[in-house]
C-alpha positions as CSV (number, residue, x, y, z in Angstrom):
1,X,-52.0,62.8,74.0
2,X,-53.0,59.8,71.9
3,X,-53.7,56.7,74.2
4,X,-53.6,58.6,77.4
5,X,-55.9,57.0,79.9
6,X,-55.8,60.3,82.6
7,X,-58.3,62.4,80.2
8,X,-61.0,60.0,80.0
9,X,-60.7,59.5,83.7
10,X,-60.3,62.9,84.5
11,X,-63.5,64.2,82.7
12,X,-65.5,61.0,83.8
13,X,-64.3,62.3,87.6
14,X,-65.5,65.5,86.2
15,X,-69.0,64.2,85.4
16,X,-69.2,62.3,88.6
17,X,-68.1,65.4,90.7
18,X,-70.9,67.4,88.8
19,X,-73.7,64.6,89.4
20,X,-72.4,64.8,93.1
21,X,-72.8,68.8,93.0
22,X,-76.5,68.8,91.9
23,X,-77.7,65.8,94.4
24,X,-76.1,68.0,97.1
25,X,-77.7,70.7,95.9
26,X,-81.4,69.4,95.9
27,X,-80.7,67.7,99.2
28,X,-79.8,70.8,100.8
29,X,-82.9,72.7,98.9
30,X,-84.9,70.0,100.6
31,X,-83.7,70.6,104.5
32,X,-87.0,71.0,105.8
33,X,-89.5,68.5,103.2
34,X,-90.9,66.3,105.2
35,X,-90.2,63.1,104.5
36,X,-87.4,63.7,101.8
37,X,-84.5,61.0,102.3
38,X,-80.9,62.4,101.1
39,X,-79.7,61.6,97.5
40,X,-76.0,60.0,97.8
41,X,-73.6,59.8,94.6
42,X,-71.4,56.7,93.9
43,X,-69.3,57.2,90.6
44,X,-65.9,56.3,92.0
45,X,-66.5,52.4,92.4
46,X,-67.0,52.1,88.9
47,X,-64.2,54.5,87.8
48,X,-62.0,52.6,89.8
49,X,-63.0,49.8,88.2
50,X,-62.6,50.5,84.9
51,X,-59.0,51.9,85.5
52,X,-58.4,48.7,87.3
53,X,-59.2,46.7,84.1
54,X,-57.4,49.1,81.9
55,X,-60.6,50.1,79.8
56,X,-61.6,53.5,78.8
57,X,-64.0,54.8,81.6
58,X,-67.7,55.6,81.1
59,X,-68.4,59.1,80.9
60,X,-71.5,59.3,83.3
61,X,-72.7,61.0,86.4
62,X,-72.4,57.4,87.9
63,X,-75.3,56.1,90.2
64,X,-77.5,58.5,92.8
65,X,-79.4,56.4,95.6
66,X,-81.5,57.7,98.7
67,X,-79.6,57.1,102.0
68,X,-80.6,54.9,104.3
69,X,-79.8,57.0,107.2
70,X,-82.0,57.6,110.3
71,X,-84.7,60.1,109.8
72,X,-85.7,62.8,112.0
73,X,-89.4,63.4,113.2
74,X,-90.8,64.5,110.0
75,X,-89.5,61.4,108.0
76,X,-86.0,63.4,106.6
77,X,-82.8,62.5,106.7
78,X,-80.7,65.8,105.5
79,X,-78.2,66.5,107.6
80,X,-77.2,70.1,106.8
81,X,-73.7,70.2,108.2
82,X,-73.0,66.7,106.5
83,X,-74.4,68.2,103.1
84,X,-72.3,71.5,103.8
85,X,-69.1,69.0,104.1
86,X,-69.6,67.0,100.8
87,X,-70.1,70.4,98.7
88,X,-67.2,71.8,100.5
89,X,-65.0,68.4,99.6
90,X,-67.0,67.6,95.8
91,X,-66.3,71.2,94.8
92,X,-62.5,71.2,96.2
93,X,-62.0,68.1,94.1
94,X,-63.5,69.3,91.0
95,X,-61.3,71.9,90.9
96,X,-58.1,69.5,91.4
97,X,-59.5,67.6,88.3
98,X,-60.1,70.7,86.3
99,X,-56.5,72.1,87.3
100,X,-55.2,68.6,86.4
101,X,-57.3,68.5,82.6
102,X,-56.2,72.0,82.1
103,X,-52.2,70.9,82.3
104,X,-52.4,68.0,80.4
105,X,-54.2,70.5,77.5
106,X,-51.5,73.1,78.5
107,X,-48.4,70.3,78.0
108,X,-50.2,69.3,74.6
109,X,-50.1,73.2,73.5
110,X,-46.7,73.5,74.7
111,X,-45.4,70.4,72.5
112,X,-47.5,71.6,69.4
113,X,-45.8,75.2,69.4
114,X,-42.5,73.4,70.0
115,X,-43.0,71.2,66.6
């Protein structure tokens, strides 16, 4: 699969997915540390970007930030059910980018038992 652009940006998705994974880990280990303020993930605005531009995308965990959301009493903001959601949705869509990987490597066995 020389010059295909979907691997790069599959395992960069990959590495953002997994960044995503941990932050919502720690955030959800943290429910009840007082003032702890949620970690958020953003790797898809610069994945989009670089596919956008045509250029090979950064293999990173992209960019964690604290949210800004309102706190509760003791000064955190982690919103368990929220937190359940994103793990629920970030580990669903790792395993569509790992299913995807796994047939582009499957088409590129096929085609070198064929030859």
């Amino acid at each position: 699969m020389i010059g295909d652009v979907g691997t790069p940006v599959l395992k960069a998705a990959l590495a953002g997915l997994a960044q995503r994974q941990r932050v919502t880990a720690d955030n959800i280990a943290n429910v009840n540390t007082p003032g702890f303020l949620a970690g958020r993930t953003d790797f898809e605005s610069s994945l989009r970007s670089a596919v956008r531009s045509g250029s090979t995308p950064e293999i990173s965990g992209g960019s964690t930030a604290r949210s800004m959301e309102p706190t509760n009493t003791n000064g955190n903001n982690v919103n368990l059910d929220a937190e359940t959601v994103i793990a629920t949705e970030t580990g669903l869509r790792y395993q569509l980018a790992l299913n995807a990987l796994d047939g582009k490597y499957n088409s590129m066995r096929t085609a070198l038992r064929t030859s």
